[in-house]
DOBAPA-302272 format. One record per residue: x negated, y, z negated of N, C-alpha, C, O in turn; residue in three letters. Coordinates in steps of 0.02 Angstrom, whole numbers, always signed. Layout:
SITE,nX,nY,nZ,caX,caY,caZ,cX,cY,cZ,oX,oY,oZ,resn
SITE,X,Y,Z,X,Y,Z,X,Y,Z,X,Y,Z,ALA $
...
# end
This chain:
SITE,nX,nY,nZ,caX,caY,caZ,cX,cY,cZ,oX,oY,oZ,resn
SITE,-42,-59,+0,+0,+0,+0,-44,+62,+0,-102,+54,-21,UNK $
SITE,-27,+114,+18,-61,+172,+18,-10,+207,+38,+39,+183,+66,UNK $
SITE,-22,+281,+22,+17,+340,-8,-54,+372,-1,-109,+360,-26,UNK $
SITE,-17,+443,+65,-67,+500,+64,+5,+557,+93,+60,+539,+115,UNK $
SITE,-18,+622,+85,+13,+664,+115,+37,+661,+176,+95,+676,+188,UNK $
SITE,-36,+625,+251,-3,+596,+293,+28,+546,+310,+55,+541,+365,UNK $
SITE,+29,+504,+267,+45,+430,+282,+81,+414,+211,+85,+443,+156,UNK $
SITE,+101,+366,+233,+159,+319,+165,+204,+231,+205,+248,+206,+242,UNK $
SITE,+171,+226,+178,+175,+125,+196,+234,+114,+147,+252,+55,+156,UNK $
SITE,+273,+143,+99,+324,+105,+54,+377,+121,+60,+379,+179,+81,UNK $
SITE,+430,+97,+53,+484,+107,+54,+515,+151,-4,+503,+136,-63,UNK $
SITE,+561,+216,+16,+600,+232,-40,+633,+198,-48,+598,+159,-79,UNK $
SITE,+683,+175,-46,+735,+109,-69,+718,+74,-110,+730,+74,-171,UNK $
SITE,+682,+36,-72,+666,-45,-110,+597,-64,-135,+585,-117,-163,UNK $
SITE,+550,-12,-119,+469,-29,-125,+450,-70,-94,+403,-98,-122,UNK $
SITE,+467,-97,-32,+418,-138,+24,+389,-136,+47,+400,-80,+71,UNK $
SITE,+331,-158,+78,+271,-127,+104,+230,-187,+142,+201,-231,+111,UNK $
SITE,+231,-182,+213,+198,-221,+245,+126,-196,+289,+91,-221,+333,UNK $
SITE,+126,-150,+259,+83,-106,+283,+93,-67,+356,+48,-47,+393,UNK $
SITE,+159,-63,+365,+176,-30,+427,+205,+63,+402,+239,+67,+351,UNK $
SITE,+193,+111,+431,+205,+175,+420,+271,+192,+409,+299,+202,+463,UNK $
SITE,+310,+199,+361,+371,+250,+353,+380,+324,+383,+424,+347,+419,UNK $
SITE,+327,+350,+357,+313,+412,+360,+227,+437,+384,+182,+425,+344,UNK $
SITE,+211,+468,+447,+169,+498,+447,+157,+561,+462,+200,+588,+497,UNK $
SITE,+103,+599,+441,+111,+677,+423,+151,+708,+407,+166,+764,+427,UNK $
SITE,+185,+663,+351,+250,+682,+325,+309,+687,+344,+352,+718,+312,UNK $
SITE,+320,+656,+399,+370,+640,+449,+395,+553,+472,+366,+505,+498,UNK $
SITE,+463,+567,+445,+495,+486,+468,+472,+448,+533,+483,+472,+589,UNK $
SITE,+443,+392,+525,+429,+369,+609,+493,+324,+639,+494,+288,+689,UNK $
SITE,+537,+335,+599,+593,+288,+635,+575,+214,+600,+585,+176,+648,UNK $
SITE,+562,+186,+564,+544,+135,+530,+586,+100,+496,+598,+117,+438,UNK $
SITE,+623,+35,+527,+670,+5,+480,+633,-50,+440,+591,-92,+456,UNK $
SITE,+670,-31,+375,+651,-77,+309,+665,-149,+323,+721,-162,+346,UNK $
SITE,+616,-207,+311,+642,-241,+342,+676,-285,+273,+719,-328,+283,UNK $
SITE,+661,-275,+228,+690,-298,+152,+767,-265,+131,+814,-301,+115,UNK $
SITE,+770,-199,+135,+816,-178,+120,+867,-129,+185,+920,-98,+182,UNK $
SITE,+827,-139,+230,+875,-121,+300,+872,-39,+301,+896,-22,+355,UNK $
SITE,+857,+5,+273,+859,+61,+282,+792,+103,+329,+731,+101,+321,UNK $
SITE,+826,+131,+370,+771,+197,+414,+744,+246,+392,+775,+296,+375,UNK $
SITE,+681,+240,+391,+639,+317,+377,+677,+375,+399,+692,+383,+458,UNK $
SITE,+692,+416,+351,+717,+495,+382,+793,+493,+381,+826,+544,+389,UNK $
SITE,+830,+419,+366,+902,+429,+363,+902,+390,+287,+874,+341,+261,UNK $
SITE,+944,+434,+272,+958,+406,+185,+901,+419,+138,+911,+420,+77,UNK $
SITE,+836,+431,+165,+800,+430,+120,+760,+497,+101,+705,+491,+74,UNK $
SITE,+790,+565,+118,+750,+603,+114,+763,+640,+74,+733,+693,+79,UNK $
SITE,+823,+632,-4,+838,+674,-63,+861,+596,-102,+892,+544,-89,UNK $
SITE,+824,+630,-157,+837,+582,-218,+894,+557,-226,+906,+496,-220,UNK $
SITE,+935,+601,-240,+1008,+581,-249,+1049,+507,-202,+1080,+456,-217,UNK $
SITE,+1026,+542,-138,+1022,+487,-79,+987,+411,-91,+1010,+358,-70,UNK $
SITE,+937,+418,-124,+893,+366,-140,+916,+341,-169,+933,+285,-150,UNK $
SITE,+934,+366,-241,+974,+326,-273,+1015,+275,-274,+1018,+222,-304,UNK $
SITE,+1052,+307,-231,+1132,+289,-208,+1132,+219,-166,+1162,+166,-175,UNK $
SITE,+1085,+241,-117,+1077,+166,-79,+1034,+116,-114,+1043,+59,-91,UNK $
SITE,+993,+118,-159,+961,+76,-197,+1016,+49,-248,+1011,-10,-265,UNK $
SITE,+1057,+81,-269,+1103,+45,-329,+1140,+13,-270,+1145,-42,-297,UNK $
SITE,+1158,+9,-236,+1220,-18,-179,+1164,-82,-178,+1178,-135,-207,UNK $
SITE,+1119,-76,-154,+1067,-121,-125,+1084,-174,-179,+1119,-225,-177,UNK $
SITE,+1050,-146,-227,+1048,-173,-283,+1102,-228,-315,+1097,-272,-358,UNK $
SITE,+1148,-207,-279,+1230,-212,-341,+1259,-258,-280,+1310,-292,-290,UNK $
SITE,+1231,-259,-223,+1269,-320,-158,+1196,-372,-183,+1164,-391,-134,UNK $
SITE,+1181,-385,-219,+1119,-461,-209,+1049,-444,-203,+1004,-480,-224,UNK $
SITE,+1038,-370,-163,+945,-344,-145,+967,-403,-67,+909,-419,-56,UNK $
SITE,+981,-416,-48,+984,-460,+18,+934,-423,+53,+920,-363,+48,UNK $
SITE,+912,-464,+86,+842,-469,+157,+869,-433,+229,+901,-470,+267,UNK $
SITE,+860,-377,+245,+876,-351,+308,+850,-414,+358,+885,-430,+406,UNK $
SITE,+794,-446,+346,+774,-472,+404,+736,-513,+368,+675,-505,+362,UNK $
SITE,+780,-574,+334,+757,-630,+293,+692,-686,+315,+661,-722,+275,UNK $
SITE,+682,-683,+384,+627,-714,+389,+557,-667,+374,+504,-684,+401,UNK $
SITE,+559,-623,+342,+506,-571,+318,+514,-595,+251,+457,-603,+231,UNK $
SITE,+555,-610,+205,+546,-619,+147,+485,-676,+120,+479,-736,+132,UNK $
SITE,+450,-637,+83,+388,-675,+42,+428,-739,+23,+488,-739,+7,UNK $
SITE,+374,-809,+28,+412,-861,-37,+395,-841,-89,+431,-866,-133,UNK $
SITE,+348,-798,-116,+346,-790,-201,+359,-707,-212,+330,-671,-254,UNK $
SITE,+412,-687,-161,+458,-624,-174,+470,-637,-254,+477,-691,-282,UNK $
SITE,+471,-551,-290,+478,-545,-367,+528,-473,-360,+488,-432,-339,UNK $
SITE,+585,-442,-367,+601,-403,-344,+595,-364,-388,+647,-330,-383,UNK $
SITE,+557,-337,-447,+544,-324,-515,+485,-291,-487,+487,-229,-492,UNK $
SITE,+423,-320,-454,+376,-308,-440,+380,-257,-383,+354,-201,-379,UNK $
SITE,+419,-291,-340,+428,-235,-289,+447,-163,-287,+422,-115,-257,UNK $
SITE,+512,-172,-338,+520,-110,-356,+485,-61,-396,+503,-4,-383,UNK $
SITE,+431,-68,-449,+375,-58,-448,+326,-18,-417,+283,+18,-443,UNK $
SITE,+341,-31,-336,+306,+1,-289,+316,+89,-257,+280,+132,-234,UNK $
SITE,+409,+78,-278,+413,+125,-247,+383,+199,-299,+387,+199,-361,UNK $
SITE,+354,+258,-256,+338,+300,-278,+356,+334,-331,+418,+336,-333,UNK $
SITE,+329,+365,-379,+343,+360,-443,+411,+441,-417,+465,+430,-445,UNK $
SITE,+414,+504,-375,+445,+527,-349,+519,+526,-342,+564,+566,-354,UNK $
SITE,+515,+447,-312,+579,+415,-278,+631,+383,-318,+685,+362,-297,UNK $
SITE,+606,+381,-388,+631,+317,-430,+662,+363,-458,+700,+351,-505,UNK $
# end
């Protein structure tokens, strides 16, 4: 994971991180989550927002946007964890 001003590999949502870009130079690249299904730059760019779709997330199971990405020793405790201390 890494977190810089230009760049950001994690997810607001869900804290996932495959090392692919969310955000560079501070700008959404169009990046769908593949854990929690959400796009860089939609839903995720005010807290409040963040929130909102993370408790939903949360409160339907945390389900796999794109379940053949899911780790076998996925911890979703840990993951969340990840996301920026900002976002939470």
């Amino acid at each position: 994971m890494e977190h810089t001003d230009d760049f950001e590999d994690v997810c607001r949502i869900c804290g996932y991180s495959d090392g692919v870009s969310f955000r560079e130079d501070g700008w959404p690249v169009g990046t769908i989550c593949h854990c929690c299904g959400t796009e860089a730059g939609i839903g995720d760019t005010d807290l409040e927002q963040v929130r909102e779709i993370r408790e939903h997330w949360l409160r339907y199971g945390a389900q796999w946007w794109q379940p053949k990405s899911k780790p076998a020793d996925w911890d979703l405790q840990k993951q969340l964890a990840n996301v920026l201390p900002q976002w939470r």
